[in-house]
C-alpha positions in Angstrom: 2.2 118.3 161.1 1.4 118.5 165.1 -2.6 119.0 164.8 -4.9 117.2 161.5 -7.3 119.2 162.0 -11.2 118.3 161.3 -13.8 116.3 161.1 -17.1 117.6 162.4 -18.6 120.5 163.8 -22.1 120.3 166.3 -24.5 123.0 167.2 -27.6 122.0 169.3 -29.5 123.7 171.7 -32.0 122.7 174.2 -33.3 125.5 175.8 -37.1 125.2 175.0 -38.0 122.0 174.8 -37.3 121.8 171.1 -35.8 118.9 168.9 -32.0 118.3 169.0 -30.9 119.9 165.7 -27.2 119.5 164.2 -25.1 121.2 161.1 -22.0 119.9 159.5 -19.5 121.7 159.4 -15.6 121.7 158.6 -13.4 123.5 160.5 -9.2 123.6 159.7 -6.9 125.2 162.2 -3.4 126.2 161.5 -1.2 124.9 164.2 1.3 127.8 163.4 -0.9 130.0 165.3 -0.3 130.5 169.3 -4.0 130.6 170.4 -6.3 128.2 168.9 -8.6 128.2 172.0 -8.7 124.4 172.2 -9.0 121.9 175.3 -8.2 118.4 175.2 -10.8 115.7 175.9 -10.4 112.0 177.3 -13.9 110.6 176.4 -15.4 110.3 173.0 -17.8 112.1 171.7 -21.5 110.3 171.2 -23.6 111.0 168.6 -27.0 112.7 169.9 -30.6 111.9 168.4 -30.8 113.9 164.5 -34.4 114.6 163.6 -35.8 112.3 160.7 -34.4 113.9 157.5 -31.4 114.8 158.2 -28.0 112.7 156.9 -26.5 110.5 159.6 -23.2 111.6 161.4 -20.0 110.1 159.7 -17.1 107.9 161.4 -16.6 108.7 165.1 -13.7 106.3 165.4 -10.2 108.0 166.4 -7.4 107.1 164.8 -5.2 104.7 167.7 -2.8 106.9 169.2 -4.2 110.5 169.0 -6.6 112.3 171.0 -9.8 114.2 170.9 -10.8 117.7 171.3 -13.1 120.4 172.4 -13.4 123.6 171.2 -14.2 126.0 174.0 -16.4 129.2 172.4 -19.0 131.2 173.6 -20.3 131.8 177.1 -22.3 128.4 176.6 -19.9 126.3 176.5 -22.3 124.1 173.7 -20.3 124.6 170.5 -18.2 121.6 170.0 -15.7 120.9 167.5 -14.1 117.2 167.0 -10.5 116.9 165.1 -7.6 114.9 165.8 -4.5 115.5 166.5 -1.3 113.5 167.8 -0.9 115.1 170.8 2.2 117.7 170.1 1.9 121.0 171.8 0.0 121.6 174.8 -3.2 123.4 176.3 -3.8 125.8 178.9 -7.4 127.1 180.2 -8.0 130.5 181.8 -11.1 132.2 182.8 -12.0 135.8 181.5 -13.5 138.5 183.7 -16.9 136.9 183.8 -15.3 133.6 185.2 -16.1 132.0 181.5 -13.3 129.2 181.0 -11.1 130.1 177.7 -8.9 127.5 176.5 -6.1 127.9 174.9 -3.6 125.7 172.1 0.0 126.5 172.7 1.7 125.3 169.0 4.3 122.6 170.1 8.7 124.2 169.8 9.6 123.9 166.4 13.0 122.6 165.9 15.6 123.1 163.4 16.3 119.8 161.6 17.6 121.3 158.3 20.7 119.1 157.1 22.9 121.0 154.2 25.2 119.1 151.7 27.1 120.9 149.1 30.0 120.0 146.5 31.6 121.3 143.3 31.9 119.9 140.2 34.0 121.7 137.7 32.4 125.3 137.9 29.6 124.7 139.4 28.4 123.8 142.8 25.0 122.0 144.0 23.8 122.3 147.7 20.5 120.0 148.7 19.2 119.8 152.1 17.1 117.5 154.2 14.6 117.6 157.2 13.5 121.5 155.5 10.2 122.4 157.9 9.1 125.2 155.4 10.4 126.8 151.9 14.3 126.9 151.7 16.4 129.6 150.4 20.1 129.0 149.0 22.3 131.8 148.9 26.3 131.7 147.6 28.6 133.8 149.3 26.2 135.7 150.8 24.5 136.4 147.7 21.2 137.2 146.8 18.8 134.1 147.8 17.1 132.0 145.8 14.8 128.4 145.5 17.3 126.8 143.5 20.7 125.3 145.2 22.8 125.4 141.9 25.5 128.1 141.2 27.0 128.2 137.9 30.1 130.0 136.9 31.6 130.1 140.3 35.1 131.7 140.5 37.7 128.9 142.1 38.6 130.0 145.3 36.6 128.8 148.8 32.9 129.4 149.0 30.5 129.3 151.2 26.9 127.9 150.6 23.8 129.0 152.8 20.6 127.2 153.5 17.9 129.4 154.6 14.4 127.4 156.0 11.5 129.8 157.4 9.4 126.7 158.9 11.6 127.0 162.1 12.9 130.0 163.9 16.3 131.0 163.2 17.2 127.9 160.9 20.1 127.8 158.6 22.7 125.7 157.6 26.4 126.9 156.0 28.5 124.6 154.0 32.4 125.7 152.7 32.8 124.2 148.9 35.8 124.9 147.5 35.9 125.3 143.4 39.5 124.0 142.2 41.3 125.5 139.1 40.8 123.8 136.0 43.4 120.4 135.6 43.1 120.6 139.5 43.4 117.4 141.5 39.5 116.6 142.4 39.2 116.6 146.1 37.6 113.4 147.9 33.9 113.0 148.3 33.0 113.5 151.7 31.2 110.6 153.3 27.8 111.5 154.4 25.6 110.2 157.1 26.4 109.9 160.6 29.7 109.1 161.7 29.5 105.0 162.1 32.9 104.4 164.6 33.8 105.8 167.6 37.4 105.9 168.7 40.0 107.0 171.4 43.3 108.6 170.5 45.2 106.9 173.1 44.1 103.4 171.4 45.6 101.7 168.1 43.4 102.6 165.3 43.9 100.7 162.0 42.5 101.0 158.6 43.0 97.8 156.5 42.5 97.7 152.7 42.8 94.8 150.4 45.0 94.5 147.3 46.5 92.0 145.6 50.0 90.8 147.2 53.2 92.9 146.0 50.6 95.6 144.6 51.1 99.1 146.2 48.2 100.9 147.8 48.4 104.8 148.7 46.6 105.9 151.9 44.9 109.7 152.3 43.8 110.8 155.7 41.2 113.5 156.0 40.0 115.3 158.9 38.0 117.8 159.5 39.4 121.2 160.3 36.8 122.4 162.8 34.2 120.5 164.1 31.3 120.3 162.4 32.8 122.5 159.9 32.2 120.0 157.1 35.4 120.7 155.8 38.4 118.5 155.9 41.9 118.6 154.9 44.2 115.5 154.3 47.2 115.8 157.0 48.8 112.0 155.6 49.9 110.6 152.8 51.2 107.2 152.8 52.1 104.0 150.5 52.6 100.3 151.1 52.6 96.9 149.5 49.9 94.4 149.6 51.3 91.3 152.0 50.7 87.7 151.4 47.7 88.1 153.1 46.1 90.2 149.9 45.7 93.0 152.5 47.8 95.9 153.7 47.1 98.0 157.1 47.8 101.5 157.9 47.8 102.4 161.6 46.3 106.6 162.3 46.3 106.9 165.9 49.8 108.2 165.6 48.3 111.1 163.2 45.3 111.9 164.5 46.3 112.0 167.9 49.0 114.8 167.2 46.1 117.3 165.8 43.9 117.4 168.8 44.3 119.6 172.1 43.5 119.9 175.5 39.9 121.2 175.9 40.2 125.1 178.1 37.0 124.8 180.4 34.9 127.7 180.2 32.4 129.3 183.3 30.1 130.3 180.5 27.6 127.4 180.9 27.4 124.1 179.1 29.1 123.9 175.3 30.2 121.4 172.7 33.9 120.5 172.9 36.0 121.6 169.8 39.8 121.1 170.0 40.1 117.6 171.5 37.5 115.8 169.2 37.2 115.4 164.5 35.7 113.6 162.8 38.0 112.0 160.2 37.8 109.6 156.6 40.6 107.6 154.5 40.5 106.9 151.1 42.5 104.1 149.0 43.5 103.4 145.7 45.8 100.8 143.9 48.7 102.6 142.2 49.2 101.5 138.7 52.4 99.5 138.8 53.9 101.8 135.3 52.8 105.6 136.0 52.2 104.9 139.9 49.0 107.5 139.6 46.1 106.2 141.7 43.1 103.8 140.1 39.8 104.2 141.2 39.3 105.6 144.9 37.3 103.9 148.2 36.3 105.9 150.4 35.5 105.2 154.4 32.7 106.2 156.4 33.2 108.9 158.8 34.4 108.1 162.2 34.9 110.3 164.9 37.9 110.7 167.3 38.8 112.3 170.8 41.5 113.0 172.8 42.1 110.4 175.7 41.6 106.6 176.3 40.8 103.9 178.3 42.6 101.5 180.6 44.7 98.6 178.4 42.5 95.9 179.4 39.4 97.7 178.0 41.3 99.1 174.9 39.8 96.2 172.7 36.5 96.8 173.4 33.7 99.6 172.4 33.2 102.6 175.1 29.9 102.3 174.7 29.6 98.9 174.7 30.8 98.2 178.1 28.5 100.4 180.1 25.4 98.5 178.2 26.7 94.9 179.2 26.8 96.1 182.8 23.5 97.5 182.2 24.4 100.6 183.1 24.0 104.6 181.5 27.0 106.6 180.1 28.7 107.7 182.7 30.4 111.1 182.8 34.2 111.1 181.5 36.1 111.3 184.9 37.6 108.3 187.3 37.2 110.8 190.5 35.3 109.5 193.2 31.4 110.1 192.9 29.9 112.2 195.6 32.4 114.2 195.7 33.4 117.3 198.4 33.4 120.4 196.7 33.3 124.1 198.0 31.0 126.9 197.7 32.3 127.8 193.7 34.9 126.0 193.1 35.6 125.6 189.3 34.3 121.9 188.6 33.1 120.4 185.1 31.6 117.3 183.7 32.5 115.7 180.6 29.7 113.6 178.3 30.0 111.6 175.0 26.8 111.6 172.9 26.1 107.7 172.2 24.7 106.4 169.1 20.7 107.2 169.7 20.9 110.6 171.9 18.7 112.8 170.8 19.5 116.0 168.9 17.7 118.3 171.9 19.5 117.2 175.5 18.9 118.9 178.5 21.7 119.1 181.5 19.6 119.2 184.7 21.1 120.7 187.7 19.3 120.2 191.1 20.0 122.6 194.2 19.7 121.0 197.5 19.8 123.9 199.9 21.1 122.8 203.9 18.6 121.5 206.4 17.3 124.2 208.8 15.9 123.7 212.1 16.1 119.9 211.7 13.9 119.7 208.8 15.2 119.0 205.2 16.4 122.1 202.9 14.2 122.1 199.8 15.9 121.2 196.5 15.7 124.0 193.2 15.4 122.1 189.8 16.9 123.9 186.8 18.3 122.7 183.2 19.3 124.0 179.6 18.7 122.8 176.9 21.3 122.0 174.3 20.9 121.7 170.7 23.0 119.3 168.9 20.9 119.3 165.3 24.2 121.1 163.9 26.7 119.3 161.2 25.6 115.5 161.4 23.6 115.5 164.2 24.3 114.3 168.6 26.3 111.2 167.4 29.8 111.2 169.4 29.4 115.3 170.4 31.5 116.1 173.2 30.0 118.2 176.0 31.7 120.3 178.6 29.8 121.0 181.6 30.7 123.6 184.5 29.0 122.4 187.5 27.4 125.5 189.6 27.9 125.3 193.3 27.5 129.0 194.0 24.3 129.2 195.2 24.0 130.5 198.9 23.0 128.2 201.8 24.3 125.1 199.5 24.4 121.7 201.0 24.6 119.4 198.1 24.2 119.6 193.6 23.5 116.4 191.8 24.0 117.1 187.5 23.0 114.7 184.8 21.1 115.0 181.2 17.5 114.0 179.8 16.9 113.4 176.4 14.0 115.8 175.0 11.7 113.4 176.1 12.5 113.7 179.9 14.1 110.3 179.9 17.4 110.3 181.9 20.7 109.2 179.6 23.2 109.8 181.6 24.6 108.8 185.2 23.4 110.8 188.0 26.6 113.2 189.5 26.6 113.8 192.9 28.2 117.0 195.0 28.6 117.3 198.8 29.3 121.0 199.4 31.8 121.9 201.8 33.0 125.0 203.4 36.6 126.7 201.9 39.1 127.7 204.6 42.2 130.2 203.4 44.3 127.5 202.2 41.6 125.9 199.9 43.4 126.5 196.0 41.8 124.5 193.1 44.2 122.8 190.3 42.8 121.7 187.3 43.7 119.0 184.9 42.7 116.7 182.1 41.5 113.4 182.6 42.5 110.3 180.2 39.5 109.8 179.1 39.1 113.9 177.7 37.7 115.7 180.5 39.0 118.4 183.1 39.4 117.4 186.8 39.5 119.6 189.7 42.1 119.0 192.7 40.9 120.7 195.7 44.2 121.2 198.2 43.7 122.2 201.8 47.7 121.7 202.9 50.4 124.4 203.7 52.1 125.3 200.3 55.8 126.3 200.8 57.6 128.2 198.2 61.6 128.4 196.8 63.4 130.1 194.2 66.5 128.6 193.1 68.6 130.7 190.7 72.0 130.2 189.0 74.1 132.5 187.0 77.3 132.9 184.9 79.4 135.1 185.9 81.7 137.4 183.5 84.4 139.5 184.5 84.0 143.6 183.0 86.4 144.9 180.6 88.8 148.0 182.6 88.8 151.1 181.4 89.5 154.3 182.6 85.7 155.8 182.9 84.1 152.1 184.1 82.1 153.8 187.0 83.3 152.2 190.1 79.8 151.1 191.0 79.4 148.6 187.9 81.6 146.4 189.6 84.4 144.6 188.1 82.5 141.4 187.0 78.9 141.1 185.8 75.5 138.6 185.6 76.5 136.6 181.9 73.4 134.6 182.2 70.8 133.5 184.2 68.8 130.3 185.1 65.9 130.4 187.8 63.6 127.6 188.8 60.5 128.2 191.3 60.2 125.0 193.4 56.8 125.4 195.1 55.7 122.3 197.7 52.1 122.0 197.4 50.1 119.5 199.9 47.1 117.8 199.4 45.7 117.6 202.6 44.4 114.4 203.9 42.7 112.1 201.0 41.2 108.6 201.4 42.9 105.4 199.1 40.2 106.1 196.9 41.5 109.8 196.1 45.1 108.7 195.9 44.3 106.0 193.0 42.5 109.0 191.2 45.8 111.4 191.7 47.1 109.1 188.9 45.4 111.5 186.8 46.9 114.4 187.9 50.8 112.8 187.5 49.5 111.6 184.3 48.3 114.2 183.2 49.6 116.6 179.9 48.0 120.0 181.0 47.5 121.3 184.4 46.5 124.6 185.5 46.3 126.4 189.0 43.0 128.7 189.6 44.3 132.0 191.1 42.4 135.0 191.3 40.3 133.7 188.0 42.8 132.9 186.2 43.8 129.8 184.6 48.0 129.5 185.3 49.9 126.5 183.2 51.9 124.8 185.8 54.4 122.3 185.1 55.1 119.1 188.0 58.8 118.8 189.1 58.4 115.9 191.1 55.8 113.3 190.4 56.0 110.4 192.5 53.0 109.6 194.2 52.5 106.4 196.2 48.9 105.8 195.3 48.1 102.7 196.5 48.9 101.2 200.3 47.7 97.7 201.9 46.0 100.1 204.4 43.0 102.1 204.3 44.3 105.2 206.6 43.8 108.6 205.1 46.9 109.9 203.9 48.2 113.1 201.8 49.9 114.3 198.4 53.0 116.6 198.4 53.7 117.5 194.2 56.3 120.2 193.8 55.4 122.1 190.5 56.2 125.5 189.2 54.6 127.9 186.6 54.9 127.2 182.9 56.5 131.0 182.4 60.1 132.6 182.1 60.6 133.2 185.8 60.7 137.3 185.9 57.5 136.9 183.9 55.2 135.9 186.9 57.3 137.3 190.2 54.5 138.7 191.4 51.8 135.4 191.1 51.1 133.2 194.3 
């Protein structure tokens, strides 16, 4: 609750000389209300001298931690009010037309913390939730609602379940439960809580279970289908026998990192990242050694994978551990060079992984900082939006994508990083120097190693070639073969584009980033805003030199379509 509302209420006047007087007097406000017309107050309130007879005021000690209050009312100004509160929400004060101040209580953002968990058993399927603010509603199917979150007599078949909670706005949950025939194989029991591992696709993972030697243990690997979706299919199957070491150890990196995809960046402002990132479980079981069906299951925790990795001699060691022994906040997912030179709207995002702790609102602050004028420093425009991660399990190991803005006229530089709810900066601070665009500026994009998207600005002269080779097949002769058909004809066809793209001039520290862009699985040019596949032809780049002297890139690429399908693209 964000105000407890109440202790005492004091009435006195003094206007004629009279005797202080007092009543008591409780007062309860309802902190769901938008105007409570209350002020906050730093000093305590003293008790004044009560006439003989009358009962002696109660405790005026505040609980530690909360504050006190005055209720504004009347034209006097004299009627007080003392509750306590701890200090959610926040208080304006106004003056009406006869310059009387008028305070007002402005009920603190309610947020949506409702957790949904669902599964069937036989016929019947049993939702609970947790973090409800108000009365909850469970509804099947999209069903008719009601208080109770058991369904009997459900049909097999996939369901969905819907939790409904009016304390915040807009709050529901939906969970899909599927019912299996009768004599069906049970499906696993999803771990719950939040994921408790974090790992990189790119990097051995391992799952060891132990066994006694020679027995033979089966291996199921779940993963989620969707993220967040809370359902999860099993994409693995796989036995082996116990060693002499009583243990036996099944390695899913070579799964897992098969299901996930390159991450499409979109303009439409920051979002959570869907197709390279799961969360994922394993169960085990002995096989009996006569009928070879499984004994009693055990279950993982969930862990969460995405699509990338780290450098080999960091591969043994926790992502987020690194950055807290060098003292340091999670940095975005890119090795480009910070302070980076960008152009007046060129397509640029940031990547960031949610550590363990993040809160479930974050906020992505952008600041503006327009070009100096006349000597004197441009001013610098503040603006953020607010993300909210309370969906499926919570921030833990969410993957944002984050365009970076840089069309604002007049631009000289953009700096982007995240704040918890709180205002306390989490992440590292990214810095843009904003550059003008000449007619050979073209952006290419790329993902990183580590599950981001890069941006390669090119400034060089691009030089384009077709090269085309056919089979030729001589025409069968016949008395009415027009003469203009020829006597031999195009068989086949083969066409390659070879197009020469430079760089430009880039310092060694750009060069050792180009790695990425060699490396790199997917790559896209930006033309006329559209995203084109593009595929490199050649890709050796000499990235690192004894010398510091700028240098540039040449790559020769062409477009990842059937030549005749794009003869009219850059």
């Amino acid at each position: 609750m964000s105000v407890i509302v109440l202790l005492t209420a004091y009435t006195f006047a003094d206007f004629d000389g009279t005797t202080d007087v007092y009543d008591v007097l409780q007062v309860t406000f309802d902190t769901a209300r938008a105007n409570q017309g209350l002020e906050p107050r730093e000093e305590s309130v003293a008790p004044f001298n009560q006439p003989s007879g009358q009962p002696q005021p109660g405790d005026y000690a505040m609980p530690a931690g909360q504050q006190l209050h005055q209720l504004c009312g009347g034209a006097s100004g004299y009627d007080l009010i003392t509750y306590f509160t701890d200090g959610a929400g926040s208080y304006t004060t106004t003056v009406d037309a006869n310059n009387v101040p008028l305070c007002s209580y402005v009920a603190p953002a309610v947020v949506c913390t409702l957790l949904l968990s669902a599964a069937a058993a036989g016929s019947t399927i049993t939702a609970t939730v947790t973090g409800a603010k108000g009365n909850v509603l469970f509804s099947l199917d999209g069903g008719t609602p009601q208080a109770s979150g058991v369904f009997e007599d459900v049909l097999p078949g996939s369901h969905q379940v819907r939790a409904d909670d009016d304390g915040a706005p807009n709050c529901f949950r939906t969970k899909a439960v599927t019912v299996l025939p009768p004599g069906a194989e049970e499906p696993p029991v999803i771990p719950a809580g939040l994921p408790a591992a974090f790992h990189f696709s790119l990097h051995p993972i391992w799952h060891t279970a132990a066994a006694p030697m020679g027995a033979e243990v089966v291996l199921e690997l779940w993963v989620e289908d969707q993220p967040d979706s809370e359902t999860f299919s099993r994409v693995l199957t796989e036995r082996k026998l116990a060693g002499v070491s009583s243990t036996v150890t099944f390695r899913l990196d070579l799964v897992l990192r098969r299901l996930l995809r390159a991450h499409v960046p979109e303009p439409a402002g920051p979002m959570l990242c869907s197709a390279n990132r799961r969360n994922f479980f394993v169960r085990t079981a002995r096989l009996n050694d006569v009928t070879k069906q499984p004994g009693a299951w055990s279950t993982s925790s969930l862990r969460t994978v995405v699509r990338g990795g780290l450098p080999v001699p960091y591969q043994g060691e926790s992502y987020f551990g690194i950055w807290a022994q060098r003292q340091q906040l999670p940095p975005f997912l890119t090795w480009q060079p910070r302070r980076k030179r960008i152009t007046s709207g060129q397509p640029e995002w940031l990547a960031w992984l949610c550590p363990p702790g993040t809160s479930n609102t974050v906020r992505v602050k952008t600041r503006y900082t327009l070009a100096a004028v006349g000597g004197s420093p441009g001013p610098a425009i503040t603006q953020e939006v607010v993300m909210d991660l309370s969906g499926g399990r919570g921030s833990r190991y969410k993957l944002l994508s984050i365009p970076v803005d840089s069309s604002v006229a007049g631009l000289a530089s953009v700096q982007v990083w995240l704040t918890d709810d709180a205002g306390e900066t989490i992440s590292e601070v990214f810095d843009y120097v904003v550059v003008p665009a000449t007619e050979r500026t073209r952006y290419f994009l790329f993902t990183n190693s580590l599950g981001g998207t890069d941006t390669l600005r090119t400034e060089g002269r691009r030089e384009g070639a077709l090269d085309t080779r056919e089979e030729l097949a001589e025409r069968i002769v016949t008395p009415d073969r027009p003469a203009v058909l020829g006597s031999t004809y195009v068989l086949s066809q083969e066409a390659t584009r070879k197009i020469k793209q430079p760089t430009g001039w880039l310092t060694t520290e750009q060069l050792d980033w180009l790695q990425e862009l060699v490396l790199a699985r997917e790559r896209w040019e930006v033309a006329a805003g559209r995203l084109l596949p593009v595929l490199l032809t050649k890709k050796t780049l000499t990235y690192a030199q004894d010398d510091s002297a700028l240098r540039g890139y040449t790559f020769e690429f062409e477009y990842a379509f059937e030549p005749t399908a794009y003869a009219n693209l850059p």
